[in-house]
N, C-alpha and C positions, 0 to 999 in steps of 0.2 A: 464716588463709590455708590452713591444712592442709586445714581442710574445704574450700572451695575446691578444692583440690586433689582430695581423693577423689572429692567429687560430680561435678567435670567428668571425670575421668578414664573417672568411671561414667558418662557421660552421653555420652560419645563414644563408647563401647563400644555402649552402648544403641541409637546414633543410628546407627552403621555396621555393628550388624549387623542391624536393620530393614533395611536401605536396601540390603544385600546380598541379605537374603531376600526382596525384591523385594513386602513385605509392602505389601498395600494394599487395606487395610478400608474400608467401606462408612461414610460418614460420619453422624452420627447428626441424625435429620430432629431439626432445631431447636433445633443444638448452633451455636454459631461468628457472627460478626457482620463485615456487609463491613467487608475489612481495610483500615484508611487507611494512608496513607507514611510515611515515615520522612524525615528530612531529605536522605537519598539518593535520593530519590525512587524508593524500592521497601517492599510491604508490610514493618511496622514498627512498635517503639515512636516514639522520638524521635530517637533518631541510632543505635539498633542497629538490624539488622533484623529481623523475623519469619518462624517458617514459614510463613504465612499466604499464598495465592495469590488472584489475582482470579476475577472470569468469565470461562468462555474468551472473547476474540476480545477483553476491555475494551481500551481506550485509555488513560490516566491521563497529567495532564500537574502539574507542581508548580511549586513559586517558595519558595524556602524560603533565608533571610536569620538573622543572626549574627555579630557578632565582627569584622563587615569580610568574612565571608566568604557567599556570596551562590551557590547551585544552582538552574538551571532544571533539568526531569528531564521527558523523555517516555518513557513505558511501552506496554509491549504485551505481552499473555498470548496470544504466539503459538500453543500448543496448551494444553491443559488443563494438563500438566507442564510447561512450559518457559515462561517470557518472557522478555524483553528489552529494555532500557533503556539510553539516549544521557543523558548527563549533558552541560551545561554546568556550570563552575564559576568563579567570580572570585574573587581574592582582592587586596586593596586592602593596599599597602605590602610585596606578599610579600620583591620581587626586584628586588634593585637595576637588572636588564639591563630592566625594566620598571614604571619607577618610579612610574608612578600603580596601574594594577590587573595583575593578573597573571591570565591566563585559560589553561582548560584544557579540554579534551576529555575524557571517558570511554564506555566501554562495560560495560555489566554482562550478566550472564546466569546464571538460576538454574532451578534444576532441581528440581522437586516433587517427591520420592520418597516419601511416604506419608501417605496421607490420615488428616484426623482419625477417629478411632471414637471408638467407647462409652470404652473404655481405654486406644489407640491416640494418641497424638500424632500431630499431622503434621511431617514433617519436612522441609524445602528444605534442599538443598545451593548456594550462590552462590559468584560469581566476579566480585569488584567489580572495575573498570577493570584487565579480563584482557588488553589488549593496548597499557597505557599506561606511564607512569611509574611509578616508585616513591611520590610524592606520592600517588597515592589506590585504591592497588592491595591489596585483599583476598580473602581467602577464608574462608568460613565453616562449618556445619555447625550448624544451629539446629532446636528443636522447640517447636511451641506447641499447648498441650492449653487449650480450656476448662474450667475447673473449674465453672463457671456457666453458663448461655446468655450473662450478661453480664460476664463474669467469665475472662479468659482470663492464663495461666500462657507467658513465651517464656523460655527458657535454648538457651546456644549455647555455640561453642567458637568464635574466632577467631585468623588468621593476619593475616599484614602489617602493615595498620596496627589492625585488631582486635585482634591477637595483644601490640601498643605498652605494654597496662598490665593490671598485675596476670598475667604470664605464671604457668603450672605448669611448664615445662619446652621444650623445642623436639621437635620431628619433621622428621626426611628428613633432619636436618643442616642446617647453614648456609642461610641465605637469601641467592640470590643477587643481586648487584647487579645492577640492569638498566643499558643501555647506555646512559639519558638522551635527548634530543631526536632527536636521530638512531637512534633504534631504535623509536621511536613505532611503533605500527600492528602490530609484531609480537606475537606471544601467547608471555607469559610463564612459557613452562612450567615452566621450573626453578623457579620461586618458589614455585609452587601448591604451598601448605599444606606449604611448609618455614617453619622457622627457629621462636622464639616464638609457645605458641599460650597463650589466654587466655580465661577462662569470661566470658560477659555474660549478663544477664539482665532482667526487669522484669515489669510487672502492666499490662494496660490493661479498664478497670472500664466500661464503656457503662450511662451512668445511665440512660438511658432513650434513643429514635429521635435526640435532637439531640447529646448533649450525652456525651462522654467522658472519663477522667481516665486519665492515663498514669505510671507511676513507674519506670525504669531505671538499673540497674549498668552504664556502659560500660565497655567495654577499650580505646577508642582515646585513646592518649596525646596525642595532637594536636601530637607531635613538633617537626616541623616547624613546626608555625603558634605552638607557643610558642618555639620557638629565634628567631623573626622576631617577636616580641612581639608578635603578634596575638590573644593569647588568654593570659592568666593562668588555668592550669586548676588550679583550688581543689580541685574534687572529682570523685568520677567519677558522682555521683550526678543524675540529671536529672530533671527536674517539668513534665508538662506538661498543660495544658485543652485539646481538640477541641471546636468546634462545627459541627453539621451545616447550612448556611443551607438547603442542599436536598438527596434525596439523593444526585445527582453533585456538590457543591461542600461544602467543608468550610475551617473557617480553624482557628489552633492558635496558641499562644502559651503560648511555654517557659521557664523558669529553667535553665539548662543550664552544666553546670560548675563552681555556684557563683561565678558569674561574670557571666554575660551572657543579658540575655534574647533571648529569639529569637523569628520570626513563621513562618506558613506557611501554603501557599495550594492546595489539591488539588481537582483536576477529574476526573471521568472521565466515560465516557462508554462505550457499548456498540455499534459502530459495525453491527452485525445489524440495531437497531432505525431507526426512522426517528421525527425530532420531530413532523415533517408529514406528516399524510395528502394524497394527491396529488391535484390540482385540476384535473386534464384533462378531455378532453370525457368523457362518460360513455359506457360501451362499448356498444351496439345490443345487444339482446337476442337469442339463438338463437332463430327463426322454427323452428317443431315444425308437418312436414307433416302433412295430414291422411291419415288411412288410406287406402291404395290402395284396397280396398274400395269406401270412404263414396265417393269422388271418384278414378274412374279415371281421369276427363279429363286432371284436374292433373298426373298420372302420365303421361302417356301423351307418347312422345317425338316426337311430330309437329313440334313446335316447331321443331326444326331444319331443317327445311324454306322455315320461313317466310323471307322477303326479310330482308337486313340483322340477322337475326335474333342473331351475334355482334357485330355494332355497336352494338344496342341494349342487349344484357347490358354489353358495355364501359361504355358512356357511365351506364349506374346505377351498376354496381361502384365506377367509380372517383367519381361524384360521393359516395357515402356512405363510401369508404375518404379522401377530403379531409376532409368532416366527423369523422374519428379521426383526423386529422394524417396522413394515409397518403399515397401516390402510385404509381399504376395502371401499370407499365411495359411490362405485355402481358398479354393474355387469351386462353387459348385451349379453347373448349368440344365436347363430344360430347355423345349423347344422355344418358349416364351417367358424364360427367368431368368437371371443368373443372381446368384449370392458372391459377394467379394467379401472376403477378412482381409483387411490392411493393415499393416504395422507401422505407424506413423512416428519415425525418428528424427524429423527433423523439422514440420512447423507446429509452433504453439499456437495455430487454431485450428481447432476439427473440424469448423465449415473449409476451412480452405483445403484441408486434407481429405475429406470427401468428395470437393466439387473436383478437386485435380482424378480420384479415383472413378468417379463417372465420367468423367470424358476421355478416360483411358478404355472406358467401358465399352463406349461410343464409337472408338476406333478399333475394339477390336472381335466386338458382339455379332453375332448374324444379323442381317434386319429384322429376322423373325423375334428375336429377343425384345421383346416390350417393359418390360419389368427389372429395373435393377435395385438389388437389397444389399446394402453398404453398411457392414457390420465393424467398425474399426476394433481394435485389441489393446488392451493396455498391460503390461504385465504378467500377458498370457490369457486374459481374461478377454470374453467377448460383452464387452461394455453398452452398448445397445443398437439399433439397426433403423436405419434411414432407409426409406424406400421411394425411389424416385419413377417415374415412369419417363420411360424414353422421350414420348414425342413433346414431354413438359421441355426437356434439357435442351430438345431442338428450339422447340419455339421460342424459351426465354433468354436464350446465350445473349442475345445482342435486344433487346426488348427493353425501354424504360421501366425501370425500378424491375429486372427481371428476376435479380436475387429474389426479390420480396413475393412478387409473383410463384416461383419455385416452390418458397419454402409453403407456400400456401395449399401448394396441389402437392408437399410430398408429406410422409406419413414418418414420425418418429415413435421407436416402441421397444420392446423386447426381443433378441435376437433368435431366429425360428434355428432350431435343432439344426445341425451342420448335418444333410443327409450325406449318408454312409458312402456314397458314387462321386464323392468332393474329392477334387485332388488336391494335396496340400504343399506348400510351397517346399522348396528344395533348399538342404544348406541351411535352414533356422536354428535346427538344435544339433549337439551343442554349437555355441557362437561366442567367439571375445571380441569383445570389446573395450578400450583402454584411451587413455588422454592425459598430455604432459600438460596443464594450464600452470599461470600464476593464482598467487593465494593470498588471502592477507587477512590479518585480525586485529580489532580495533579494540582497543578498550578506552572509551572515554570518563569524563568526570570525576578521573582522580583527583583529589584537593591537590597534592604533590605535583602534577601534569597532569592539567585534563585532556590529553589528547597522547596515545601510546600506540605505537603499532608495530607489527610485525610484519615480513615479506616475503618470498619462496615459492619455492615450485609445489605443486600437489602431482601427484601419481596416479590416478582413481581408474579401478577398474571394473568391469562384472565381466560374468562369466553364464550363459543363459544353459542351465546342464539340461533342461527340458522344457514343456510348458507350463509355465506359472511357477517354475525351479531355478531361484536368480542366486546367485553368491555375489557379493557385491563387497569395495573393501576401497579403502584410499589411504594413504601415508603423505605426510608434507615433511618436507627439510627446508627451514630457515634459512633465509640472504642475510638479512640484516634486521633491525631493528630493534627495541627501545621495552620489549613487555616483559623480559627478566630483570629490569630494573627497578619493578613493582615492588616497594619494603613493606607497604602498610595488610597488617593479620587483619584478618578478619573478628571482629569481635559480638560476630550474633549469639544467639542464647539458644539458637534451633540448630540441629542436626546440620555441619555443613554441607548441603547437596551442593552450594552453585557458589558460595562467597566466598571459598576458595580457590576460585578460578584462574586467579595469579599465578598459585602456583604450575598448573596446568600449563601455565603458558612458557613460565619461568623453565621448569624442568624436562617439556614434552618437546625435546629437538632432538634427533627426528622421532615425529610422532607416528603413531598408529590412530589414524582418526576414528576409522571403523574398519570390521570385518564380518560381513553377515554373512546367512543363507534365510531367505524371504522364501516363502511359497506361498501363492496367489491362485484362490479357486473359488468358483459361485456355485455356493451351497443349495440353492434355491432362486425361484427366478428376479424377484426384486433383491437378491443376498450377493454381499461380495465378501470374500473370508484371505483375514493373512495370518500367518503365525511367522515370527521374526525371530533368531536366536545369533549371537556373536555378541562382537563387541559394537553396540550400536550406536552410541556417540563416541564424543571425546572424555566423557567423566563414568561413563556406565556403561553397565555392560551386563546380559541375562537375556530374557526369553519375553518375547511381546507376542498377542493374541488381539485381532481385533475384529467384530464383525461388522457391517456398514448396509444397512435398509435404504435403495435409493432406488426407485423407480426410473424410471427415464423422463418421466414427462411433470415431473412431482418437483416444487421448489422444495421441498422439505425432503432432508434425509436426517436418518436418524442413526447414530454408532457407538458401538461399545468397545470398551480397549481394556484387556488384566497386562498387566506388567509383574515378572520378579526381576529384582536387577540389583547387584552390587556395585558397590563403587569402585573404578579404576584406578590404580595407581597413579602420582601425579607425574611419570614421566610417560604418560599414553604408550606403554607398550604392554606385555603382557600381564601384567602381575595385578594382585585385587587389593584393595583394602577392607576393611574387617565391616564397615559396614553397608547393610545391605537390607531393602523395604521391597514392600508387596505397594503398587498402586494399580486403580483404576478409576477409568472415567465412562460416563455415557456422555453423550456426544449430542446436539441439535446443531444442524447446518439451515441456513433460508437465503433461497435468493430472493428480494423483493420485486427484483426488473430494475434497468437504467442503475446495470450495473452495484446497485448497493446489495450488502452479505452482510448476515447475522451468523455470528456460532455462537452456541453455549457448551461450555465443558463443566460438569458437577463431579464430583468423587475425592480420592483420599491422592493427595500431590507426594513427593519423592521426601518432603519432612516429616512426614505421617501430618500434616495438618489437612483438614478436611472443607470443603469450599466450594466455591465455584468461578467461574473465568468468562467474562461476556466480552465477546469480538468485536468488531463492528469496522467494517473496509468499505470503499468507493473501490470498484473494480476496471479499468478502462478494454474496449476490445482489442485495445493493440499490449492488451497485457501490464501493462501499468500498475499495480495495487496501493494504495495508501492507505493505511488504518489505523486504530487504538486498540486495546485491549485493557482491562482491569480487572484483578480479582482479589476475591478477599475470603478468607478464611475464618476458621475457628481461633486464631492465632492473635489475640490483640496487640494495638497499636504499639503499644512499650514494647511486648517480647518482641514484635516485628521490629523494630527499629526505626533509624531514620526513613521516611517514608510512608508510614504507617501501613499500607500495602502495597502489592504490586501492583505495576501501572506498566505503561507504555506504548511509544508509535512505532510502527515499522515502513517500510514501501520497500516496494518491489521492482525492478528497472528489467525490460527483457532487453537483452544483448542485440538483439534486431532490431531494439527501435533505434540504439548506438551505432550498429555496424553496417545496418542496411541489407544484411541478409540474412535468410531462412535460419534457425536454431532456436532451441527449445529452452538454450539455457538464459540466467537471467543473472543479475547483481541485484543487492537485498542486505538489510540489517537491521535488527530491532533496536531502538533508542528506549533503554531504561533512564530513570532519573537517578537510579541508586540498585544497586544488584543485592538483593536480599535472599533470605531461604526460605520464606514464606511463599505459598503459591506457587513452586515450581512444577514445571511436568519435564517428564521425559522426552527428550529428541529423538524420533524414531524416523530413519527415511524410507519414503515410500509408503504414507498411509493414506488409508484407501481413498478417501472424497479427494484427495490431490492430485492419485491417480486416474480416477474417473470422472472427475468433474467437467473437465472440456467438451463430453459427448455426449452428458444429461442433455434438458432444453434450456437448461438457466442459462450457462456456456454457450450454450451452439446457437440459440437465439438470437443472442446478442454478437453473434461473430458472424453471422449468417451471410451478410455483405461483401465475404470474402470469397464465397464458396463459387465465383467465377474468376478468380484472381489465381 
């Protein structure tokens, strides 16, 4: 143990004062091999973990079983240095207050501080379940050097439950006890990397692309799960086999503890890329005029003269802008202009729905026409105005990096006044529209069954009675499943806006989801304005108002929202219950670039608690989101309950990265750790920066590379 002793002493020294010198070498081309999980579901040997980082933006999802005790884990390498990872975990026979499984929540978060080199280790510093129990709450301080390309070297230092075996000594003093159940959700500061700390270590050897062998020292005593006889821990030494079936999935099977074998299941994924190439119509080619010179005719702006002469441009444009999924919502031409309004229903990028409307442009514009101003519409709304010049679109269609070139010589801005000589598309208003999909609602992390769902058709319709005049409404009827089975009441001490959600689910077949009428109009020229009235979710229902300050060329927009709304009956059909709250919030949106988004929401939530709500998403251009959110209120931790506040992740999947073609719509779900009444807002669809966001420059910049696709 002595040695022990010195090495990690020396290894801590080594590791903190890299990580102080903020040292971070260049990593060696063809040094390192992708890192698999740990049974914590973060890069790792077999139950420790490593310094080891993913790709930025990976995904990783895991399932990893033992002892009775059982971790689902989803991951994200939020920036190149940082990720982030939601832990479930079960443990069967923990605790008497839960006498079949015992389940729990965690959060991790680890911080990359130096990259591998030639001589350099890399080193990650983590924060295992930093705002949970004591039950699975550590901190760490690890470095992993390859000694081989296949051949890599992990030693560490751990605290809490790392720190459990084989300690050198303690740092900071005392580890403090945490609060237990009722302090959930807070971050444990005082414990970070107090009390007993403990050197871990191991070898993982990559035989070749499938197949790896793993060997590790742990330091976690397993305390707890052997005081509850869940685990006879023999040793601290662990064995385990990787195989790669492909190379995002991988399975493993472990000897762990001397004791018990173990399995495990790791997925990941790159959510930048796409499995499917996309299967829409194909985009019309840029039409390249012939030289003024060769053919002045063609040139020559007589045209406008001629009868019906912008009726006839209309009725082409828009037939070959239907051919790319498009719709014509106004034309308006000069000898040497043309303005286009498009209605984009069907791709979720506005560069690609632009660059498809300029070259619809291209094929059907006089040569005289030099100038086209591409004003796209959302909601009846002219959201802002691309201006491209013609002989840019010629030269850079086939031109390296020609996107990038394009976007450089075109001009994004404010949409110029629709002049009065516009012809406007035919057949827009009124318009229905309607869709039979499947549905489904999840409720997870019932102590009872943490995993509940239901299944069924939805019905969802609108109905466009004018412009900016939407009725919009959806009904689902239940197939099968499992969420009227829900018995546990809710026992908050606030107003139940949301933790009565059971019964919603229990009694609302067939429901009435929503049933609105939205009108959408820009009051002014950076202004976009909604007023919302029906039944707007599944639990409320009343009259929303929101105004939205967004420039086109501005990362920063800025928005106000009043709401009145009562609450709905719990079988979602017509009828109200008694109570009913005034909320509002002002709104901050920011795009940073390279995809990261900040919102802040301040104001009074649907409990009358007063607060505020900070965002925070990695955005991908093929539509991807991943993020967090947290807010906290006037409401303290006791009255809030388990969780202390609201928290949670959500992501967002677009159905075209799945299906492989064109469609707007997308799969999504927010991950609470605990559904409380503190911090809630109102669900309202259709508000405005969600509406308009794709054709600001934050959106269309970052999508820009499609805008010849």
């Amino acid at each position: 143990m002595r040695f022990w002793r010195l090495f990690s002493l020396s290894l801590g020294a080594f590791l903190l004062t890299t990580a102080v010198a903020g040292v971070r070498a260049a990593r060696a081309d063809g040094v390192g091999t992708p890192p698999s999980l740990s049974f914590w579901g973060v890069p790792g040997l077999i139950d420790m973990p490593s310094a080891e980082t993913g790709p930025d933006g990976e995904v990783t999802a895991s399932v990893s079983s033992f002892a009775g005790i059982s971790r689902g884990v989803l991951g994200f390498q939020i920036t190149p240095w940082m990720s982030g990872t939601f832990r479930y975990s079960s443990m069967r026979r923990f605790n008497t207050s839960f006498p079949t499984t015992y389940y729990d929540r965690s959060f991790d978060l680890r911080f990359h501080l130096v990259d591998e080199g030639r001589y350099v280790p890399s080193v990650t510093l983590g924060l295992q379940d930093f705002i949970g129990t004591d039950l699975m709450s550590a901190e760490y301080l690890v470095a992993t050097k390859h000694v081989t390309p296949a051949l890599a070297l992990t030693l560490g230092l751990g605290w809490g439950r790392l720190g459990s075996y084989g300690s050198i000594g303690s740092t900071f003093g005392t580890r403090a006890a945490h609060g237990g159940l009722t302090s959930t959700g807070q971050p444990n500061v005082k414990q970070w990397f107090h009390g007993p700390v403990a050197p871990f270590g191991g070898l993982a050897w990559q035989v070749n692309d499938r197949l790896t062998f793993k060997a590790e020292y742990s330091s976690d005593a397993y305390v707890q799960e052997t005081g509850k006889a869940l685990l006879d821990r023999r040793s601290p030494i662990n064995l385990g086999v990787e195989y790669a079936l492909t190379p995002s999935t991988r399975i493993g099977v472990y000897e762990l503890y001397g004791a018990k074998i173990g399995v495990s299941l790791q997925v990941s994924t790159d959510p930048a890329t796409r499995p499917n190439s996309l299967m829409g119509p194909a985009p019309v080619p840029v039409a390249v005029r012939p030289p003024e010179a060769a053919n002045p005719d063609a040139w020559s702006p007589d045209w406008v003269r001629q009868p019906d002469a912008v009726t006839i441009l209309r009725d082409n444009v828009a037939r070959q802008l239907k051919s790319q999924g498009l719709e014509l919502d106004a034309l308006a031409v000069t000898p040497d202009t043309a303005e286009l309004r498009i209605i984009n229903p069907v791709y979720d990028s506005g560069a690609q729905a632009i660059g498809r409307a300029a070259r619809v442009l291209s094929q059907t514009m006089p040569a005289s026409v030099e100038t086209f101003k591409i004003v796209p519409m959302a909601n009846g709304m002219p959201v802002s105005q691309v201006t491209i010049r013609r002989t840019d679109l010629e030269r850079y269609e086939f031109a390296p990096n020609g996107d990038l070139l394009l976007r450089g010589h075109s001009d994004l801005g404010l949409p110029d006044p629709l002049p009065a000589t516009a012809a406007r598309g035919v057949g827009l208003y009124p318009k229905l529209s309607w869709a039979l999909t499947p549905y489904s609602r999840i409720s997870i992390f019932d102590p009872d069954n943490p995993l509940r769902a239901d299944f069924g058709l939805r019905l969802s319709g609108s109905y466009t009675l004018a412009q900016g005049l939407i009725l919009s409404g959806s009904v689902t009827k239940k197939a099968f499943g499992n969420l009227d089975q829900t018995t546990r009441a809710s026992n908050s001490q606030l107003p139940h806006v949301r933790s009565d959600f059971a019964r919603y689910n229990a009694e609302g077949d067939p429901a009435l989801e929503s049933l609105q009428l939205a009108w959408y109009t820009r009051p002014g020229p950076n202004l976009f304005g909604r007023v919302t009235a029906g039944y707007l979710e599944q639990m409320y229902g009343g009259v929303s108002a929101e105004l939205l300050w967004q420039p086109p060329t501005s990362p920063l927009a800025l928005g106000m929202e009043v709401d009145y709304v009562k609450q709905r009956a719990f079988n979602d059909r017509l009828g109200f219950q008694s109570y009913s709250v005034g909320t509002g919030m002002v709104s901050a949106y920011y795009t940073f670039g390279g995809g990261y988004f900040a919102r802040i929401d301040a104001g009074r939530y649907l409990a009358r608690d007063v607060g505020a709500t900070l965002t925070l998403s990695r955005e991908f251009a093929n539509g991807w989101t991943i993020g967090a959110f947290a807010t906290k209120t006037n409401v303290s931790a006791a009255k809030f309950g388990e969780g202390s506040f609201d928290k949670g992740i959500f992501f967002r999947i677009p159905l075209n990265w799945l299906l492989g073609v064109p469609t707007q719509s997308a799969i999504g779900t927010v991950i609470r750790p605990v559904q409380r009444d503190g911090g809630q807002m109102l669900n309202v669809n259709g508000r405005l920066y969600d509406v308009v966001r794709q054709y600001q420059s934050g959106d269309l910049d970052g999508e820009w590379g499609r805008v010849f696709r």
